[in-house]
Predicted model as a PDB file, atoms N, CA, C, CB and O in Angstrom, pLDDT in the B-factor column:
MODEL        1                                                                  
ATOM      1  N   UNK A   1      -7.839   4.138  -7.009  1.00 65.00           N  
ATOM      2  CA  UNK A   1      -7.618   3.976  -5.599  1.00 65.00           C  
ATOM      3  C   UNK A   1      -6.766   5.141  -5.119  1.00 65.00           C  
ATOM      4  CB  UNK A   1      -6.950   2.616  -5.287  1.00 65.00           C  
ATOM      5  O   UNK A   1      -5.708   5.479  -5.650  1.00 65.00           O  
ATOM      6  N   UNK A   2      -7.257   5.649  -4.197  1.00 81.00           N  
ATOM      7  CA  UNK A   2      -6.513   6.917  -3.596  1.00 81.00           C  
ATOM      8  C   UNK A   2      -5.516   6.380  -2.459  1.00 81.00           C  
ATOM      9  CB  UNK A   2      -7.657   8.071  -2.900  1.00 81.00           C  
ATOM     10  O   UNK A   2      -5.543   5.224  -2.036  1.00 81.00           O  
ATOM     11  N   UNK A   3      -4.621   7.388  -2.019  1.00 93.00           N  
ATOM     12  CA  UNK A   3      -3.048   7.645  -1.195  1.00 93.00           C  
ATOM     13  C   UNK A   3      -4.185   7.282  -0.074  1.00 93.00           C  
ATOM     14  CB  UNK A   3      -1.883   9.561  -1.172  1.00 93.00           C  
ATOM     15  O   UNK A   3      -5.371   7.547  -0.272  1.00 93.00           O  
ATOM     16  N   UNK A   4      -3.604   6.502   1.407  1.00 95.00           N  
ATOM     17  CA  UNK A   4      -3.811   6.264   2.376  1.00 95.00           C  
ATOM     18  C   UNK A   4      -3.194   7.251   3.338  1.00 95.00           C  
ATOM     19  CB  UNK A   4      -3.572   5.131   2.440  1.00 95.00           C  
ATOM     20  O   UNK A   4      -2.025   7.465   3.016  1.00 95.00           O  
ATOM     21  N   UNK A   5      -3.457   7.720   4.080  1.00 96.00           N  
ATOM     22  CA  UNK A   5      -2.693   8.771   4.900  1.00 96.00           C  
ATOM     23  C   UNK A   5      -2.946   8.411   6.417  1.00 96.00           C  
ATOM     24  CB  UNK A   5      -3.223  10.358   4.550  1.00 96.00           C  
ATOM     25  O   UNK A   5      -4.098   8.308   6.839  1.00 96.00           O  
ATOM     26  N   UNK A   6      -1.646   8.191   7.372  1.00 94.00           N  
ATOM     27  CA  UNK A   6      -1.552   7.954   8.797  1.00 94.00           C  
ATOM     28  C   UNK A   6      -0.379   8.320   9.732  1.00 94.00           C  
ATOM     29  CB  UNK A   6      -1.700   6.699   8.918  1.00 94.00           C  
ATOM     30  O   UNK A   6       0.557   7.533   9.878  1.00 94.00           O  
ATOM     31  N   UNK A   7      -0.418   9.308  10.257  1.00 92.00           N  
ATOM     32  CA  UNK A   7       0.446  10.216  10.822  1.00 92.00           C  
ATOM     33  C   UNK A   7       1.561  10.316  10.419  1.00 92.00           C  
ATOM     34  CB  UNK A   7       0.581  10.108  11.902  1.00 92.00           C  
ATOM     35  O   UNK A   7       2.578   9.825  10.908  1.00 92.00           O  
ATOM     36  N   UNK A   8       1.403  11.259   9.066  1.00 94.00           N  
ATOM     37  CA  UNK A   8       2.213  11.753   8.549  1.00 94.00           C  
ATOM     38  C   UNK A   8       3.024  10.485   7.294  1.00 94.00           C  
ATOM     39  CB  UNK A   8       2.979  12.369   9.767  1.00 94.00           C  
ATOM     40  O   UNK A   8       3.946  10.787   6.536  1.00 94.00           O  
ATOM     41  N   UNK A   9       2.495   9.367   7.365  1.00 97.00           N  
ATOM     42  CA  UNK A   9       3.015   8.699   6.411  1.00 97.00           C  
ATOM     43  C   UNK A   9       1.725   8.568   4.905  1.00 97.00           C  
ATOM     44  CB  UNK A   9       3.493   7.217   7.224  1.00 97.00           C  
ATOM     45  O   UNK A   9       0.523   8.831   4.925  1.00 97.00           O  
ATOM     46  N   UNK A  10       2.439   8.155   3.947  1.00 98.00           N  
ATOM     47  CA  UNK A  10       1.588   7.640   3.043  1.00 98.00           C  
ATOM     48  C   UNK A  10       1.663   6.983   2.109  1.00 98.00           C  
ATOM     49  CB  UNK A  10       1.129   8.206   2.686  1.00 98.00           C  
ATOM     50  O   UNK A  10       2.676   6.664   1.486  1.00 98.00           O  
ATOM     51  N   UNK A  11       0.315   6.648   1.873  1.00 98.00           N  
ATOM     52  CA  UNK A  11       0.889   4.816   1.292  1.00 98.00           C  
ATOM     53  C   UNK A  11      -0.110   5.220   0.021  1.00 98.00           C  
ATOM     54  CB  UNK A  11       0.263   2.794   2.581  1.00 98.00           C  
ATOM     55  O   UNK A  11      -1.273   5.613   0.114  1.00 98.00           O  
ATOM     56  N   UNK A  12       0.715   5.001  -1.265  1.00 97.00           N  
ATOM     57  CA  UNK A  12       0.138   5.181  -2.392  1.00 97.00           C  
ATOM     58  C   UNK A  12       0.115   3.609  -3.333  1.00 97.00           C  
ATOM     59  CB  UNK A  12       0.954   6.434  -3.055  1.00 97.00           C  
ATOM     60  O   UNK A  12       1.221   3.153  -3.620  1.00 97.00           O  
ATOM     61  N   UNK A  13      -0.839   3.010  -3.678  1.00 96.00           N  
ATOM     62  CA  UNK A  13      -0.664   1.988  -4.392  1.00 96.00           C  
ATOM     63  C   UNK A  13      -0.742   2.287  -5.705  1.00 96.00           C  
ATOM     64  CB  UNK A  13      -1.428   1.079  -4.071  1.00 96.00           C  
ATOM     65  O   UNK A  13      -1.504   3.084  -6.253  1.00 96.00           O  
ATOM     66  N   UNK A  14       0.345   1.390  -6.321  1.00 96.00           N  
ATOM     67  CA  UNK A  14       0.162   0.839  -7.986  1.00 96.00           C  
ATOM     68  C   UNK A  14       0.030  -0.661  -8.196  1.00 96.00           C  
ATOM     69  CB  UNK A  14       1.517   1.232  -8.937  1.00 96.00           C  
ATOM     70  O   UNK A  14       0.270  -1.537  -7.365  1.00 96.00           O  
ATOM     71  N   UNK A  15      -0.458  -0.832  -9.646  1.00 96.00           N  
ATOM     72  CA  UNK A  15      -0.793  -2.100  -9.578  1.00 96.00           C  
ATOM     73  C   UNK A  15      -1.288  -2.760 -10.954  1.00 96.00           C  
ATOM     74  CB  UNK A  15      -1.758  -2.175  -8.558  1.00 96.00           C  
ATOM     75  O   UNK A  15      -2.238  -2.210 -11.511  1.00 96.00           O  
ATOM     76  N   UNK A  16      -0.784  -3.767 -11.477  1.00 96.00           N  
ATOM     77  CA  UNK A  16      -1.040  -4.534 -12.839  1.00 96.00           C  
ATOM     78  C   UNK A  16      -2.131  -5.567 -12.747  1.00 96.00           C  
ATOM     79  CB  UNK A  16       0.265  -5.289 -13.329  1.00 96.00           C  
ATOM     80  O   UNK A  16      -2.248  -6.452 -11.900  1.00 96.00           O  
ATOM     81  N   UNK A  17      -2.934  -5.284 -13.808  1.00 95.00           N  
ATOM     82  CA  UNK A  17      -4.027  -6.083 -13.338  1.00 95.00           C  
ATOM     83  C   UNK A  17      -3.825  -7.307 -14.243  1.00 95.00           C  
ATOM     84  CB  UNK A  17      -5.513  -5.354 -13.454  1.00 95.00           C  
ATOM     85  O   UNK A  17      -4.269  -8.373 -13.816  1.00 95.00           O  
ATOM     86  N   UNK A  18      -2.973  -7.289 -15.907  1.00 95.00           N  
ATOM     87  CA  UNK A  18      -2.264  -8.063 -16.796  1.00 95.00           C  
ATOM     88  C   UNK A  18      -1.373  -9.545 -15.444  1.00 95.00           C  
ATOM     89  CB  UNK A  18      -0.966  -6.681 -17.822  1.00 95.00           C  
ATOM     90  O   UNK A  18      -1.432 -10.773 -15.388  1.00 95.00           O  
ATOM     91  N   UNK A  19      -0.709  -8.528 -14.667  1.00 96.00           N  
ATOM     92  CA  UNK A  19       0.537  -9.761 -13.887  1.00 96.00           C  
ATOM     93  C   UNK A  19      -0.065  -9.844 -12.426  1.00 96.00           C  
ATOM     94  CB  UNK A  19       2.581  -9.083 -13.742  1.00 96.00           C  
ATOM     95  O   UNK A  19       0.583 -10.495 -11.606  1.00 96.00           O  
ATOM     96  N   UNK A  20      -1.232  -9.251 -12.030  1.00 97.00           N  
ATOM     97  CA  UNK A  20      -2.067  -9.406 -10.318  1.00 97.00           C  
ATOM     98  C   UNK A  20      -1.237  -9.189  -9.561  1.00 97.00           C  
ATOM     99  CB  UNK A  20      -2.706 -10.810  -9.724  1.00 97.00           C  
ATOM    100  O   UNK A  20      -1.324  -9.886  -8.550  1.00 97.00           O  
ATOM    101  N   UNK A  21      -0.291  -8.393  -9.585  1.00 97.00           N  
ATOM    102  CA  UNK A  21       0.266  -7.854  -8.672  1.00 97.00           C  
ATOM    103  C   UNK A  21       0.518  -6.513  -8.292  1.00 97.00           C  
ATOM    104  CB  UNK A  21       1.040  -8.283  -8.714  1.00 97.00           C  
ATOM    105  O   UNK A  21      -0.025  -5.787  -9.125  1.00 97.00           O  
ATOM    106  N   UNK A  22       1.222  -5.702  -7.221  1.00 97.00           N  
ATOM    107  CA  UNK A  22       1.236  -4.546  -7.255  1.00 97.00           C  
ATOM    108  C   UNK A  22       2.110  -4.240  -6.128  1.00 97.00           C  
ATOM    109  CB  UNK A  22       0.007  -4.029  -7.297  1.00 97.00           C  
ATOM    110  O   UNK A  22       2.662  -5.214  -5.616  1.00 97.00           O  
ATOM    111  N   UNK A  23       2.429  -2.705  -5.473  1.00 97.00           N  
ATOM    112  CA  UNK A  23       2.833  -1.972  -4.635  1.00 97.00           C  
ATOM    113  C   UNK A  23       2.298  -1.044  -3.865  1.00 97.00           C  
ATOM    114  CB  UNK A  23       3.476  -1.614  -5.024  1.00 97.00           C  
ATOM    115  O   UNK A  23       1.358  -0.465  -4.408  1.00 97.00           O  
ATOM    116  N   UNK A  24       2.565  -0.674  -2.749  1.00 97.00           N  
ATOM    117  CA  UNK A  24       1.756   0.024  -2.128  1.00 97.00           C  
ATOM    118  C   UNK A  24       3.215   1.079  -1.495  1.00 97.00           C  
ATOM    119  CB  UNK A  24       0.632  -0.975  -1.027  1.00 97.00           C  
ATOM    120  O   UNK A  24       3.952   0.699  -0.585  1.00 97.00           O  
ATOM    121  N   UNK A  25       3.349   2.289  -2.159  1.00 98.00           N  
ATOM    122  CA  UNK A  25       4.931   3.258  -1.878  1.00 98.00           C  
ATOM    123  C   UNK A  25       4.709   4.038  -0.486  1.00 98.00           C  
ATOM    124  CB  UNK A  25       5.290   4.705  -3.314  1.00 98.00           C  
ATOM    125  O   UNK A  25       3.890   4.933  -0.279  1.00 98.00           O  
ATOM    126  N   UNK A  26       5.615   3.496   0.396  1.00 98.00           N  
ATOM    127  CA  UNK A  26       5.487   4.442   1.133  1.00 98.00           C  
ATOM    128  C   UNK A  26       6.707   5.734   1.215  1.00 98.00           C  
ATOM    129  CB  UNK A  26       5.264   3.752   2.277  1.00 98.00           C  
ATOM    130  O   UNK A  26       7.887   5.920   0.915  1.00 98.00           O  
ATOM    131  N   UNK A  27       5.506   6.477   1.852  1.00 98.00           N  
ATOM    132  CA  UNK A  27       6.582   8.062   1.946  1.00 98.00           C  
ATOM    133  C   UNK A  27       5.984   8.405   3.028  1.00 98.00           C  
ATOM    134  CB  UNK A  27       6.537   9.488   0.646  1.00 98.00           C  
ATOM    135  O   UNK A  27       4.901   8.073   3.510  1.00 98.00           O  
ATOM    136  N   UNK A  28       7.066   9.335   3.474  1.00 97.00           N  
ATOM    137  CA  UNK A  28       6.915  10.279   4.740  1.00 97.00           C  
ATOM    138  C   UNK A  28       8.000  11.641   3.958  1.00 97.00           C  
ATOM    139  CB  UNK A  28       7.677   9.347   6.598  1.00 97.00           C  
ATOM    140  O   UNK A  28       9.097  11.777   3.416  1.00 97.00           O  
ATOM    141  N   UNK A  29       6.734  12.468   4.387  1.00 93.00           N  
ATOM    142  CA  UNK A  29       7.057  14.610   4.262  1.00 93.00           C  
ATOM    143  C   UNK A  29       8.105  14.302   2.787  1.00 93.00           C  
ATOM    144  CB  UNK A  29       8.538  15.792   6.354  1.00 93.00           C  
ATOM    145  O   UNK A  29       9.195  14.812   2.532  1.00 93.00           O  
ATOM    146  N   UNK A  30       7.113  13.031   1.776  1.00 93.00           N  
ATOM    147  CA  UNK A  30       7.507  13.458   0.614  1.00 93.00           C  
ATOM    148  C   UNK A  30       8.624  12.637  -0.124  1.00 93.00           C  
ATOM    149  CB  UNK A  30       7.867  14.731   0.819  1.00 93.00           C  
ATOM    150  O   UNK A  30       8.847  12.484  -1.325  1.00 93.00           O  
ATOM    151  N   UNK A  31       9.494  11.976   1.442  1.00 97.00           N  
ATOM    152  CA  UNK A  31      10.781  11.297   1.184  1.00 97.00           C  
ATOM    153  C   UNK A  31      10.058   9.854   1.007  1.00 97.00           C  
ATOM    154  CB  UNK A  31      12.049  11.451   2.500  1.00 97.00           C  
ATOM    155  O   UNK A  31       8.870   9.758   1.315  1.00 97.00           O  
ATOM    156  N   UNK A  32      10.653   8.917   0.596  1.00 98.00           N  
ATOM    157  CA  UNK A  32      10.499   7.405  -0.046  1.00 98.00           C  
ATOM    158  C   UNK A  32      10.886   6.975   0.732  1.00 98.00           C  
ATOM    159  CB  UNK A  32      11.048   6.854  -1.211  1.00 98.00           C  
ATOM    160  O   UNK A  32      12.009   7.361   1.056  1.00 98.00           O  
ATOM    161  N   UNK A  33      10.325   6.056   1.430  1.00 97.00           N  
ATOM    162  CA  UNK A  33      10.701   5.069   3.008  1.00 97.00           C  
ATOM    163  C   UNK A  33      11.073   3.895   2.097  1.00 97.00           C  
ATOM    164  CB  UNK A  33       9.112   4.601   4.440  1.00 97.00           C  
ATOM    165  O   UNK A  33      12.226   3.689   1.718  1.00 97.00           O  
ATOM    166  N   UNK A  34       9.916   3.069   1.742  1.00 97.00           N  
ATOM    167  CA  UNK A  34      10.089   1.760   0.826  1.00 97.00           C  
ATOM    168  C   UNK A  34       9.173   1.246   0.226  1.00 97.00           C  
ATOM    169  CB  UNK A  34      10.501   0.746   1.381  1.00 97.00           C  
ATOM    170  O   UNK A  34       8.233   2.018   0.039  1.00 97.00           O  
ATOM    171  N   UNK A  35       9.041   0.202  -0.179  1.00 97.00           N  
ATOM    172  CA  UNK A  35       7.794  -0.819  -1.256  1.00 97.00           C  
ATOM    173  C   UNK A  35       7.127  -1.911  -0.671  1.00 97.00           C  
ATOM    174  CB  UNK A  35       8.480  -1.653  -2.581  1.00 97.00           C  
ATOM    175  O   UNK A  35       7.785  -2.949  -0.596  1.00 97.00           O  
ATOM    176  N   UNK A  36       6.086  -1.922  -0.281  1.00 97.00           N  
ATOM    177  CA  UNK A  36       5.759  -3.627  -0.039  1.00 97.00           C  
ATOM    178  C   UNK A  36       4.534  -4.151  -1.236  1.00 97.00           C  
ATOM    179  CB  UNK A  36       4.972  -3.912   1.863  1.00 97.00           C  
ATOM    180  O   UNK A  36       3.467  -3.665  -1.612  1.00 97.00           O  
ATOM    181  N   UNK A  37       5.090  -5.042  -1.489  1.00 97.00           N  
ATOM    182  CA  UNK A  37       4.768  -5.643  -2.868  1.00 97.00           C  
ATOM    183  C   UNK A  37       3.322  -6.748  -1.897  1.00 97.00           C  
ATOM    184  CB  UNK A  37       6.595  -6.731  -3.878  1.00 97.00           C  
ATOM    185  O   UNK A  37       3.149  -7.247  -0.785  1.00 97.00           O  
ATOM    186  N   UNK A  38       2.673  -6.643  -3.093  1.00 97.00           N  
ATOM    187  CA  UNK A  38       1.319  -7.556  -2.872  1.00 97.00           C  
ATOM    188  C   UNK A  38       0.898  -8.545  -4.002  1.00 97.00           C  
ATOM    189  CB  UNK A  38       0.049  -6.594  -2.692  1.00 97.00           C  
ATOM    190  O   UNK A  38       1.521  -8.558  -5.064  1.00 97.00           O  
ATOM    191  N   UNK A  39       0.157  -9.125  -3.841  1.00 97.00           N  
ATOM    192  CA  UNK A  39      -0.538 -10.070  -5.241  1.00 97.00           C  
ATOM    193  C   UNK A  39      -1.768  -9.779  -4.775  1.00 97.00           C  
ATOM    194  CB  UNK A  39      -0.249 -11.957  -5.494  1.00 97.00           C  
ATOM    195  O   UNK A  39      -1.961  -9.265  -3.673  1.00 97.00           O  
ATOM    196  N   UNK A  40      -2.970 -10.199  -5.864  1.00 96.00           N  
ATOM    197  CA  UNK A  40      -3.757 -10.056  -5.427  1.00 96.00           C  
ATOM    198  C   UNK A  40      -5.027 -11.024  -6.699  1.00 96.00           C  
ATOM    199  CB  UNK A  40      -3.659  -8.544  -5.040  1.00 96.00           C  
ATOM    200  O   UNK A  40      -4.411 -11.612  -7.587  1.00 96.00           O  
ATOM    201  N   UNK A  41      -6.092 -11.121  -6.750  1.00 94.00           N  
ATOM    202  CA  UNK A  41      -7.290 -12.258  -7.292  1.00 94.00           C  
ATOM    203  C   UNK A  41      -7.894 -10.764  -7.816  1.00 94.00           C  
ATOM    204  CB  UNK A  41      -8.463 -13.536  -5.874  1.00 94.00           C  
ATOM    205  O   UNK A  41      -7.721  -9.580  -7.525  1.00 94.00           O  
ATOM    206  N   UNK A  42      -8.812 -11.653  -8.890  1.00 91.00           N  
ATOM    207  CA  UNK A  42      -9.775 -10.266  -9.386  1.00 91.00           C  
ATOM    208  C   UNK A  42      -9.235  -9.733 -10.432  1.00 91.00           C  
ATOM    209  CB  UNK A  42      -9.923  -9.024  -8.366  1.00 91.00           C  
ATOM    210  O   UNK A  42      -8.166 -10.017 -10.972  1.00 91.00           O  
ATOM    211  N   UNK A  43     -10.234  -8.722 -10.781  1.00 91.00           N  
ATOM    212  CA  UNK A  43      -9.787  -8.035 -11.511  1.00 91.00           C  
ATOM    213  C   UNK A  43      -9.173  -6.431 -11.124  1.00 91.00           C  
ATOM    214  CB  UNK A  43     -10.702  -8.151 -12.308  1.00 91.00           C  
ATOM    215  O   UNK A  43      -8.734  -5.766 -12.063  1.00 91.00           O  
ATOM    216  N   UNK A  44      -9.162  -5.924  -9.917  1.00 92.00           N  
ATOM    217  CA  UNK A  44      -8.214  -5.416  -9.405  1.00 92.00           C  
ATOM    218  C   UNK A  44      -8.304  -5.386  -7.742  1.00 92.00           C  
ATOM    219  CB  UNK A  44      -8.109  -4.199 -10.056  1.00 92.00           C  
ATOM    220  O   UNK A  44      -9.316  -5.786  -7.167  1.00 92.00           O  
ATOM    221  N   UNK A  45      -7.193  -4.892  -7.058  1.00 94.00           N  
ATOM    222  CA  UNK A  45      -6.920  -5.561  -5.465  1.00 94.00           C  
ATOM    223  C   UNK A  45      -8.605  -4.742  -5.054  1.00 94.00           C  
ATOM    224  CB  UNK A  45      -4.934  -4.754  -4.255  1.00 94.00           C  
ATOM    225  O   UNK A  45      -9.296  -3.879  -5.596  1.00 94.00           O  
ATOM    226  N   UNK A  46      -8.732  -5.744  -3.587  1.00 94.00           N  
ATOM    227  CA  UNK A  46      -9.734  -5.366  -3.311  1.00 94.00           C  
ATOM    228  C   UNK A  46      -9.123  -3.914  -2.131  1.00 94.00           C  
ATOM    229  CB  UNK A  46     -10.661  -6.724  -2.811  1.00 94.00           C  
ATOM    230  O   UNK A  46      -8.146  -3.826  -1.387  1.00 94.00           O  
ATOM    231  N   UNK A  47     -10.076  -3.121  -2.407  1.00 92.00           N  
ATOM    232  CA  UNK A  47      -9.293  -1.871  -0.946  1.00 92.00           C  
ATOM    233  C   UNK A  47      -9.656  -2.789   0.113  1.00 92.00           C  
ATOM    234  CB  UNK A  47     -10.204   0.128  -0.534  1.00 92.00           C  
ATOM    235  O   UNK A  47      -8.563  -2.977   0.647  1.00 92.00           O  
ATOM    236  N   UNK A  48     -10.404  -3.399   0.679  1.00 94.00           N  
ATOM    237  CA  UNK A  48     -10.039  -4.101   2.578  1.00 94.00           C  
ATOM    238  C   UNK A  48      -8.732  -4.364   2.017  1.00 94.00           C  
ATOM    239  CB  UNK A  48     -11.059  -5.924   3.481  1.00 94.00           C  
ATOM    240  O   UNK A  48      -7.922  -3.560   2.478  1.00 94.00           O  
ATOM    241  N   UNK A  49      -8.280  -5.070   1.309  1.00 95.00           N  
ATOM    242  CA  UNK A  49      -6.829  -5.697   1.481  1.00 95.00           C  
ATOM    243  C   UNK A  49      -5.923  -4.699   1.491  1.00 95.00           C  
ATOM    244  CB  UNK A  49      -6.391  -6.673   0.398  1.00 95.00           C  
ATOM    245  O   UNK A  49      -5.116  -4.762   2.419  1.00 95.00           O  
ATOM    246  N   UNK A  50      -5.793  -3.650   0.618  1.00 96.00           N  
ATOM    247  CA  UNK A  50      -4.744  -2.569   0.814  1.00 96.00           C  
ATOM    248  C   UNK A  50      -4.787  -1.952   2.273  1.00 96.00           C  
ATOM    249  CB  UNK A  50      -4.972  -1.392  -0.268  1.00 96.00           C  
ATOM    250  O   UNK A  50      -3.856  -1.369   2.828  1.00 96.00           O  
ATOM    251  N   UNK A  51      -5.960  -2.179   2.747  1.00 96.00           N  
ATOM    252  CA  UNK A  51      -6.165  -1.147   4.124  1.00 96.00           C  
ATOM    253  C   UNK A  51      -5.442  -2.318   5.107  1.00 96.00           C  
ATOM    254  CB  UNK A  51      -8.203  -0.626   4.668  1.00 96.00           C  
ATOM    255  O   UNK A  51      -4.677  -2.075   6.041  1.00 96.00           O  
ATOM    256  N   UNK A  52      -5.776  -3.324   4.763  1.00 96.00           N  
ATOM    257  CA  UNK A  52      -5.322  -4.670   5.886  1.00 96.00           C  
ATOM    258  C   UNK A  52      -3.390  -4.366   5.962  1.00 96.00           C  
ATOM    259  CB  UNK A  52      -5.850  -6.842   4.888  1.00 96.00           C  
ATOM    260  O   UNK A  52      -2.728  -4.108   6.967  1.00 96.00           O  
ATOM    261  N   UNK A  53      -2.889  -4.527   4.466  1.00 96.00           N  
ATOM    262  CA  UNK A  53      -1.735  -4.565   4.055  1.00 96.00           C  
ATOM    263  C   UNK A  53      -1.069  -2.857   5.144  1.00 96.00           C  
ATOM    264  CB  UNK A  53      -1.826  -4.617   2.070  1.00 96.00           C  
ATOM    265  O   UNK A  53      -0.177  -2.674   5.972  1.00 96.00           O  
ATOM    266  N   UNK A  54      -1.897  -2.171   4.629  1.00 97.00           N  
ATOM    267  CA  UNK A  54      -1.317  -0.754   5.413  1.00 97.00           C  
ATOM    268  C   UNK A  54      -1.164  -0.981   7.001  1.00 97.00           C  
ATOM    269  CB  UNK A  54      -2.485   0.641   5.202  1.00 97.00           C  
ATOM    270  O   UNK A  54      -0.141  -1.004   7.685  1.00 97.00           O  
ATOM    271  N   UNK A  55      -2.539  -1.144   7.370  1.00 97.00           N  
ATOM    272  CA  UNK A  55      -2.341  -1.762   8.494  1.00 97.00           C  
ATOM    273  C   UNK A  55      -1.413  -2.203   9.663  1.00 97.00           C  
ATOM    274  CB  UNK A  55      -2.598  -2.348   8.217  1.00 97.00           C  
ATOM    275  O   UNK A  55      -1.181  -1.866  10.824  1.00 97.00           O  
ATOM    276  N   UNK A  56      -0.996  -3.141   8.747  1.00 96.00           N  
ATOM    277  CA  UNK A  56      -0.315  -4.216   9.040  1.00 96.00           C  
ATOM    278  C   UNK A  56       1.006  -3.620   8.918  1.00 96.00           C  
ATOM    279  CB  UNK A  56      -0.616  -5.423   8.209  1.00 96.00           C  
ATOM    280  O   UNK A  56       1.660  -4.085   9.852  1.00 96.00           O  
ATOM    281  N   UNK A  57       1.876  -2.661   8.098  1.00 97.00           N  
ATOM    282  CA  UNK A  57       2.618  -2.066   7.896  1.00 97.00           C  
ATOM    283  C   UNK A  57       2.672  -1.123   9.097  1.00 97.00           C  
ATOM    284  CB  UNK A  57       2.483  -1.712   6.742  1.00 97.00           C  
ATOM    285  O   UNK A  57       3.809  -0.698   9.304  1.00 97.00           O  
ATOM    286  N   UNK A  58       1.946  -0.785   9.751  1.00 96.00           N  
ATOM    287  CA  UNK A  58       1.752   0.672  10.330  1.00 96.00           C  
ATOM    288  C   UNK A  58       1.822  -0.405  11.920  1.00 96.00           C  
ATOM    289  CB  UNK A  58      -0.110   1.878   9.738  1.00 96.00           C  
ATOM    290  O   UNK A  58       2.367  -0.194  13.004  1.00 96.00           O  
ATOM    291  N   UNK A  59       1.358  -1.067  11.627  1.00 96.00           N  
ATOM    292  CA  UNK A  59       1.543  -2.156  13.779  1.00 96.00           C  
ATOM    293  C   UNK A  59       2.890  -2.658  13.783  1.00 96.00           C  
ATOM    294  CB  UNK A  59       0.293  -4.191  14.198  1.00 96.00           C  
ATOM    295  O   UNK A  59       3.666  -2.788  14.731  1.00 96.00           O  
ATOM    296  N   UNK A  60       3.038  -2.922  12.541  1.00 96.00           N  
ATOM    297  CA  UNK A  60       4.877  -3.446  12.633  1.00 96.00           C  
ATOM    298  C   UNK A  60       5.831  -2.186  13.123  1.00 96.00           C  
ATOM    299  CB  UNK A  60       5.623  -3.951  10.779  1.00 96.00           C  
ATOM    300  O   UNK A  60       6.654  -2.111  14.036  1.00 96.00           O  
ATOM    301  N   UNK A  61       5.554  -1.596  12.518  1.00 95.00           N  
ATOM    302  CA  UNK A  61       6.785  -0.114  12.366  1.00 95.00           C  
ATOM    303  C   UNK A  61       6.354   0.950  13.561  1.00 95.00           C  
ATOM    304  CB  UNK A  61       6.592   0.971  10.499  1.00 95.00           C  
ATOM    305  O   UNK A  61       7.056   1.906  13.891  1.00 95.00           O  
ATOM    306  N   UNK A  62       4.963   0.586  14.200  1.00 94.00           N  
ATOM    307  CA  UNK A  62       4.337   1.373  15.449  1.00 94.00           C  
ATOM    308  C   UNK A  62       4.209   2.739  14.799  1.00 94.00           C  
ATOM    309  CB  UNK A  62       5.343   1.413  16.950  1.00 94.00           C  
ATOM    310  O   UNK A  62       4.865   3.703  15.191  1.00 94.00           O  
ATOM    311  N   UNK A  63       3.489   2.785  13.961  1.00 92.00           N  
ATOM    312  CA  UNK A  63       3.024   3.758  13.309  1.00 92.00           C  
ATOM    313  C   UNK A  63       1.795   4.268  13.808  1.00 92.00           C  
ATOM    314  CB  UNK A  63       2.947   3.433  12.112  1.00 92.00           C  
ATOM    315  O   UNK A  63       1.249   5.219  13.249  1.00 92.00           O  
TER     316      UNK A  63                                                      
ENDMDL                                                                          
END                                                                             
């Protein structure tokens, strides 16, 4: 799964497929903003959901 990129921020996910959970890191110009942690079904997250999760990150913060 590749880095998400949206004006100037970016959202890189990691993720255990052993414990179904994961992170999605955000940065801006490189610096570490913060983490929002996810769970997820499957055998690994589906991308709609990371894009939903970003999303959703990006209407909160008016990104």
């Amino acid at each position: 799964m590749g880095a998400i990129e949206r004006n100037g921020y970016r959202f890189e996910t990691e993720f255990s497929v052993i414990e179904k959970n994961g992170a999605i890191h955000v940065t801006k110009n490189g610096k570490f903003i913060e983490e929002v942690h996810f769970d997820f079904t499957g055998e690994f997250p589906e991308h709609n959901q990371i894009e939903e999760l970003v999303n959703h990150y990006c209407f909160q913060h008016g990104i």
